[in-house]
C-alpha positions as CSV (number, residue, x, y, z in Angstrom):
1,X,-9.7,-5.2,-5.0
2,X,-6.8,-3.8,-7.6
3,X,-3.4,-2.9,-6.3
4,X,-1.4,-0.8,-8.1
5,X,1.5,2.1,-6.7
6,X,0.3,4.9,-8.5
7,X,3.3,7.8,-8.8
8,X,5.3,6.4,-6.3
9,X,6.6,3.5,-8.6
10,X,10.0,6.2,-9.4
11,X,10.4,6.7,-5.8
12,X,10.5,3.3,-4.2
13,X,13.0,2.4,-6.2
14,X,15.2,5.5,-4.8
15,X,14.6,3.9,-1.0
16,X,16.7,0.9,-2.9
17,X,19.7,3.1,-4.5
18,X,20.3,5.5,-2.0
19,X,19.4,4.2,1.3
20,X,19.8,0.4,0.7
21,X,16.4,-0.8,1.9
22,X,13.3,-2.1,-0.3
23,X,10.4,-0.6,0.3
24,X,6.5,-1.5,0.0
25,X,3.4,0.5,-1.1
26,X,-0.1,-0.5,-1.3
27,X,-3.2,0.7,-2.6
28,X,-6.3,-0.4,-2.8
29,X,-9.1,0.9,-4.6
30,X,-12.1,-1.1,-7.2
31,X,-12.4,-1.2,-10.5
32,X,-15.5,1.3,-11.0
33,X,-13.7,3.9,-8.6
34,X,-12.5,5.4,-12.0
35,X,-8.3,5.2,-10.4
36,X,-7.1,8.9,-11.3
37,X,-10.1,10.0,-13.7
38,X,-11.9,13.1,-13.3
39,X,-14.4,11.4,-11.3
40,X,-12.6,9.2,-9.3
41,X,-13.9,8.4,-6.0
42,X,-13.1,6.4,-3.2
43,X,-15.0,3.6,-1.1
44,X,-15.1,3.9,2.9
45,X,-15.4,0.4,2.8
46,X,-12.0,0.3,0.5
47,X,-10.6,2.3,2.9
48,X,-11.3,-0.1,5.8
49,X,-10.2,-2.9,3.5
50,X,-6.8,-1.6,3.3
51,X,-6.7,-0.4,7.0
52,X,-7.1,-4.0,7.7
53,X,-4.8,-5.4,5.4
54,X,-1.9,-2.8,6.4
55,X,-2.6,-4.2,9.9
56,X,-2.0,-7.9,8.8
57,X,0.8,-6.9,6.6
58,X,2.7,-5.2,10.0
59,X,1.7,-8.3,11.7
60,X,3.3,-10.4,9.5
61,X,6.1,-8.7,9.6
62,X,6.5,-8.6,13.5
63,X,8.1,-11.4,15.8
64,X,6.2,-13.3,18.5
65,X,7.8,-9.8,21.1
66,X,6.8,-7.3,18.6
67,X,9.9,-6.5,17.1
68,X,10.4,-6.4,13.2
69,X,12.0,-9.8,11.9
């Protein structure tokens, strides 16, 4: 699976300057889905892919009571 930001890369770093707080982006997609091309398509599978990982990532990111660390 490739990650990559796409157009956003110009606005995450705004979330840095202006509002003082980093912010993340994730995308998932496969080689052969052709990223941005005429016929680019996208996997259901992918899509659960990065369901689960955004899930894990949260996770992660949560203390033992559920409250960001």
């Amino acid at each position: 699976m490739k990650l990559g930001t796409g157009g956003t890369g110009g606005a995450m770093l705004s979330f840095k300057e202006i509002l003082g707080v980093y912010a993340y982006s994730l995308g998932f997609l496969l080689p052969d889905e052709k990223w941005h091309a005429a016929n680019e398509f996208f996997r259901v599978s992918s899509m659960r892919k990065g369901q689960l990982i955004y899930c894990n990532y949260l996770q992660l990111l949560a203390d033992d009571k559920g409250r960001l660390k």
